[in-house]
N, C-alpha and C positions, 0 to 999 in steps of 0.2 A: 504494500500500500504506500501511494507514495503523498511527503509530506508537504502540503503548498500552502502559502499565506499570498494576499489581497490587501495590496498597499492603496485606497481609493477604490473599496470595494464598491462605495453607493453611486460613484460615476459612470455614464457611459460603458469606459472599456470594464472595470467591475464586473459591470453587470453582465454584460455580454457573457467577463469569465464564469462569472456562477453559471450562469446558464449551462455552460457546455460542462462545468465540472458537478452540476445539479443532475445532468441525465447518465451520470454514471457515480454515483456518489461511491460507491462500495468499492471502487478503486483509490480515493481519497481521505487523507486524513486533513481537515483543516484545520491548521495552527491558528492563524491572527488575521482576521477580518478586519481594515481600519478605514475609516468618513469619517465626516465634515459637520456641518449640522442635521444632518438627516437621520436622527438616531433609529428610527422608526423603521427602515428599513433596513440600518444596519442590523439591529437586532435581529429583525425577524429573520435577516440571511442566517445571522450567525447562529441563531438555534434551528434553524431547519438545514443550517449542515452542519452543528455540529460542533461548533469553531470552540478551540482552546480559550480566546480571549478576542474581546472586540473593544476597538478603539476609536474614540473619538477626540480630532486632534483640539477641540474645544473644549479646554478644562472644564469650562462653567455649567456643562453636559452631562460630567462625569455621572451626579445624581440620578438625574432620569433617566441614565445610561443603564444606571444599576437597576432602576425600578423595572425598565424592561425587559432585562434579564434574569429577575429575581425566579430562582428555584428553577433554572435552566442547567446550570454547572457550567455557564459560558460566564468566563470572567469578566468586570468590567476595566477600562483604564482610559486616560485621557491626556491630551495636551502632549508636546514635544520629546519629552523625555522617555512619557511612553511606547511613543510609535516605534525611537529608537530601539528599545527594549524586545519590541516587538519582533524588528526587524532580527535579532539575535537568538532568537528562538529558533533552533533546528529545523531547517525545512529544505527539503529537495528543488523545489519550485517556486520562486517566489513570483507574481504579479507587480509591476512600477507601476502604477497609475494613476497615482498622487498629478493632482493639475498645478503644474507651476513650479517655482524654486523652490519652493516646500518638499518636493518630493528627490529631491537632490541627498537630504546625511540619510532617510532608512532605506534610499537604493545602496551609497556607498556602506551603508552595514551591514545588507542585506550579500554585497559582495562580500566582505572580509569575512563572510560565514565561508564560503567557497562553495557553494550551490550554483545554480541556475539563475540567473534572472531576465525575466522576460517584460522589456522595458517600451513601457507607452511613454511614459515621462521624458517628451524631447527634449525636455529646458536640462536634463541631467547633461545632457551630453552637449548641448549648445553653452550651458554655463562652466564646465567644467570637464571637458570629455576626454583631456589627458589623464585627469584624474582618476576618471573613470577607466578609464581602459589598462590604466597601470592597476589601479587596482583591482582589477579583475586578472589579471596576469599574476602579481604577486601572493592572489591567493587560490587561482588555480578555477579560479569560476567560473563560467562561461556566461555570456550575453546575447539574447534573441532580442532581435529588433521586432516589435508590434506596430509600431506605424505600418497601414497598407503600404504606403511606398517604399519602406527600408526592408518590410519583409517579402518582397517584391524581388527588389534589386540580389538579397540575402538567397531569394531562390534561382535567379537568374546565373549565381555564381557558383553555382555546385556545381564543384567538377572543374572551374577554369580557373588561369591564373590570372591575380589581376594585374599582372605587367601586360595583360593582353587587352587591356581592360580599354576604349578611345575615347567615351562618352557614356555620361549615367543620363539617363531623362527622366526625370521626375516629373509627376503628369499633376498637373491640376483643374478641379471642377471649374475653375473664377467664382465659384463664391455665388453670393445672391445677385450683387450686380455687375457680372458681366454684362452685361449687355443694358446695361445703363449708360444714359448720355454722361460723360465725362462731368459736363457742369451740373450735373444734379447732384452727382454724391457730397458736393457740400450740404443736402437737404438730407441727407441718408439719416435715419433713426435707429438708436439700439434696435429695436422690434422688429423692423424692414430688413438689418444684417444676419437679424439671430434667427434666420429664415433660410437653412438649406437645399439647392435645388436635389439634391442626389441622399445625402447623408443623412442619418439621425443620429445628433451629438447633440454634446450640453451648447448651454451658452455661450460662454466664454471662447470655445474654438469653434465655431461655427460664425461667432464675427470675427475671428481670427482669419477664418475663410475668406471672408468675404474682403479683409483689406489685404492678405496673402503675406498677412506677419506670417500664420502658420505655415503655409507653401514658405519663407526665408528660414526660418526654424529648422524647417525637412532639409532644404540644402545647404547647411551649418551642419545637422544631423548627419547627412551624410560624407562631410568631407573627414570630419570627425572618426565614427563609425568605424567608414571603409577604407580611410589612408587615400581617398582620390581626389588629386591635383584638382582645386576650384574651378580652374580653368575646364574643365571636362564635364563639369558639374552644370548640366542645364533646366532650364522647367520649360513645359509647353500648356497648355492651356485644353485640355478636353473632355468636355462640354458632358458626353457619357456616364464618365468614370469607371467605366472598364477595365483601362490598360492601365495598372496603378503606375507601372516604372519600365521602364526599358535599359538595357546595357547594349551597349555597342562596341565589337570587338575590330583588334588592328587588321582583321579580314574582312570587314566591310559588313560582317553578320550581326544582327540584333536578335536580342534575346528580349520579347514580351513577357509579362504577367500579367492576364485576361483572368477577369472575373467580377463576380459580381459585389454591387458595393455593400458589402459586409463585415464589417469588423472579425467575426467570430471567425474569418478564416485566416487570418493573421494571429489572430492569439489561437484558434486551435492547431495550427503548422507550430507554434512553439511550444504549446502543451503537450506536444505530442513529437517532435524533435527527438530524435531523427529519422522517426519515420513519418508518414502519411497514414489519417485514420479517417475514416468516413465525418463529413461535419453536415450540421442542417445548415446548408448554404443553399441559393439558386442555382441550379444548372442554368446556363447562357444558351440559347438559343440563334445563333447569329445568321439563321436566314434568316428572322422575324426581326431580328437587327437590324440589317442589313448595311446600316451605313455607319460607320466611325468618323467622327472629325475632331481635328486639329486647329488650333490657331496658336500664334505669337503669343507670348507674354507679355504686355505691353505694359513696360515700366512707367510711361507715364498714368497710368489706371493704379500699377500694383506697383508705390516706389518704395516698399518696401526691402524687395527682390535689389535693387540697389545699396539698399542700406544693409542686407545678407551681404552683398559682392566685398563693399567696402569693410565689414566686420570680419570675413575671412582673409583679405589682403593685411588687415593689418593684426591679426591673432591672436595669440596668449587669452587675456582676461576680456577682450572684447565683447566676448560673446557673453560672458556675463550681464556687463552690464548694458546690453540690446536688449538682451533679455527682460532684465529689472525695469528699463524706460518702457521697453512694450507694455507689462505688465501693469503699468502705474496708467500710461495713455487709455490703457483700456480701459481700467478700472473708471478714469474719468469720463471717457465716452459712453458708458453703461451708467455712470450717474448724471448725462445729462451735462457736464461743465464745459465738454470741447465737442466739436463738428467732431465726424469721422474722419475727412481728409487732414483732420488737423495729429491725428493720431502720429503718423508717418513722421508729420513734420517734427514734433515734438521729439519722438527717438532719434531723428536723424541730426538735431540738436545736439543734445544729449553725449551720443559717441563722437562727435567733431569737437565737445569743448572737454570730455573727460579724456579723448586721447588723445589731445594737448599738453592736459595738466599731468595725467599720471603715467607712468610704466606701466602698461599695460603686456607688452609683451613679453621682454625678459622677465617674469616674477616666477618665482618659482611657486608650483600651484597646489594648494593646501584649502582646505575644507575654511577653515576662519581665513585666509584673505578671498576666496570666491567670497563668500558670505559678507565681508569688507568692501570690494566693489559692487554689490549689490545692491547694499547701503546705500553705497555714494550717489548709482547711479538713482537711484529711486529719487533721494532729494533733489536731485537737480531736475528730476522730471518732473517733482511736485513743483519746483521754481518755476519753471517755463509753465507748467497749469497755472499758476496762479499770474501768471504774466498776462499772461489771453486774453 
C-alpha cells in the first residue's frame, strides 16, 4: 500500500487527486490532507479517506478544524509550522498543490524526505528551482511535473536525449480574452477573467490565464525543470487545448501530447509513474475534431511573456521576485484597486527597479533569502499599487 499526502488538497488539482486516489482507495494509505479556508471539505476528504492528519494553513481554523473531525481518529493541525511537519511524515507520494509561494518550504521538505513528489506548485520552481532540483538530487527524490504542459513535454522525452532537444512549445488556451479588442481589456473585470474558455480551475489561475502570467510561469517552469536554453523555449496560442506541448528535435521531428483538457491525466501519468494505468479521461475523437488551430503569441495582448523573457535572461533570484509582484498585482486586481492591463505593468516595474538595486543573480540560493526577495518584491509592488 502505498503512502501519499495532499499539499492543497481542497484546490482544483487536490481534488482532481482525491478523485483518482478515491476510486481505488485500498491501494492507498493517506498521510496528510492540507487547505486553506475550506475546512469543510477538507474534512470530509480526510475522513472519507482516511487521512492521518488534516491541515489547515489558517491557525485561526484550527478549532472548527477539530470540531469537524471530532471522533474520526483524523488529527487536527494548523498554520505554517504544521504543514511543514506534515510534509515530514513518511510518504511515498506526495501531491504540491499548495497555490503560490506558500507552497515552496513543505515541497522543499516534502523532498528532503526522499520520496516522490508530484509538483502542480509552479511558483516552486519559478521562485526557486535550483533549489529545488538540488534538493531533490541530494536526497535522492524524484520530481513529476503536473502542469498539462511540463507533463506533456516530460512525456515527449522518454527515451530521447535532450542535446537533441531544438524547441519546447508550450501551447496556450489565450485565456478569456483572446479574442478581445486590445482597447477593451483596460475594461476587463475580475469576473469577465475568472471565466475559462477550455478549463475548470480556481480563480486565481484562470485570471492568471487570461493575462498569460500563468502561460510566463510555465516557461520559467520549464527552463528550470528541463535544463532548456530560453532561447528554445517558445508558446503559441491554441485556441482547442488539445496539444498541451510539443518538443522539436535537431531532425526536424516533433513530438505532440494530444489530449483532452483534463487535469487528472497529468496527475494520474504521475500517480502512476512509470507506468500507464487506465484514467477516467475523454477519448478524442479527431474526425468530429477535425480542425486544430494555431496562432502567435502576441506580446502586445500577453506582455507578460516578455516580462518571463527578461526574468530568464537575467536569473538567479529573478524569478522570485516576478513571482511575488505577480502575486500582489493580482491580488489587487481581484480587489478591484488596479485595471487588468495595469497588472503586467506593475510587475514589469517591479523587476526593472529590484534588478537595479539588488544581486539578484550571483546569490547563493537558500530557503530564507528566496523568502527575502519575496519580501522585497511584494513591497515594492504594494508601492507602485498604491501609486495608481
Amino acid at each position: 500500500m502505498r503512502r501519499v499526502s495532499i499539499f492543497g488538497a481542497t484546490g482544483s488539482i487536490g481534488q482532481n487527486t482525491i478523485d483518482l486516489i478515491a476510486r481505488d482507495k485500498d491501494a492507498y494509505q493517506v498521510v496528510a490532507l492540507t487547505g486553506g479556508k475550506n475546512i469543510h471539505r477538507l474534512a470530509k476528504d480526510a475522513i472519507r479517506l482516511g487521512a492521518e492528519v488534516a491541515v489547515t494553513a489558517d491557525e485561526s481554523l484550527l478549532t472548527p478544524l477539530r470540531d469537524l473531525l471530532a471522533g474520526s481518529g483524523v488529527e487536527a493541525a494548523a498554520g505554517r509550522a504544521a504543514l511543514i511537519e506534515a510534509a515530514t511524515r513518511p510518504a511515498d507520494w506526495v501531491m504540491s498543490a499548495i497555490v503560490g509561494a506558500a507552497g515552496l518550504a513543505p515541497g522543499l521538505t516534502a523532498l528532503e524526505q526522499g520520496g516522490t513528489l508530484a509538483l502542480a506548485n509552479k511558483e516552486s520552481l519559478v521562485t526557486a528551482g535550483r533549489l529545488i532540483m538540488n534538493t531533490a538530487e541530494q536526497n535522492g527524490a524524484t520530481i513529476l511535473p503536473v502542469d498539462s504542459e511540463h507533463s506533456a513535454v516530460f512525456q515527449a522525452l522518454v527515451g530521447e536525449a535532450i542535446d537533441a532537444v531544438e524547441r519546447v512549445i508550450i501551447t496556450a488556451s489565450g485565456g478569456a480574452f483572446r479574442d478581445w479588442p486590445l482597447e477593451k481589456l483596460v475594461e476587463a473585470t475580475p469576473e469577465q477573467a475568472a471565466t475559462h474558455p477550455n478549463w475548470d480551475m480556481g480563480q486565481r489561475i484562470t485570471i492568471d490565464s487570461a493575462s498569460m502570467f500563468n502561460k510566463a510561469l510555465e516557461l520559467i517552469e520549464t527552463r528550470e525543470f528541463f535544463g532548456i536554453d530560453p532561447k528554445k523555449i517558445e508558446t503559441i496560442v491554441h485556441p482547442e487545448s488539445l496539444i498541451h506541448a510539443l518538443v522539436g528535435f535537431n531532425d526536424g521531428a516533433m513530438m505532440a501530447h494530444v489530449g483532452a483538457p483534463d487535469m487528472r491525466h497529468a496527475i494520474g501519468y504521475a500517480l502512476h509513474w512509470p507506468e500507464r494505468r487506465e484514467l477516467p479521461v475523454a477519448r478524442l475523437d479527431l474526425a468530429t475534431i477535425g480542425t486544430l488551430n494555431f496562432r502567435p503569441a502576441d506580446t502586445a495582448r500577453y506582455p507578460a511573456l516578455d516580462i518571463a523573457a527578461n526574468v530568464m535572461e537575467i536569473g538567479g533570484l529573478a524569478g522570485a521576485a516576478f513571482n511575488a509582484a505577480k502575486e500582489q498585482a493580482l491580488d489587487a486586481f481581484i480587489a478591484r484597486e488596479i485595471g487588468f492591463t495595469q497588472m503586467a505593468e506593475i510587475v514589469g516595474r517591479v523587476i526593472d527597479k529590484l534588478s537595479s538595486r539588488e544581486g539578484l543573480q550571483n546569490v547563493e540560493m537558500t530557503l530564507d533569502i528566496v523568502e527575502e526577495v519575496d519580501r522585497a518584491a511584494r513591497r515594492m509592488a504594494v508601492a507602485e499599487i498604491n501609486n495608481i
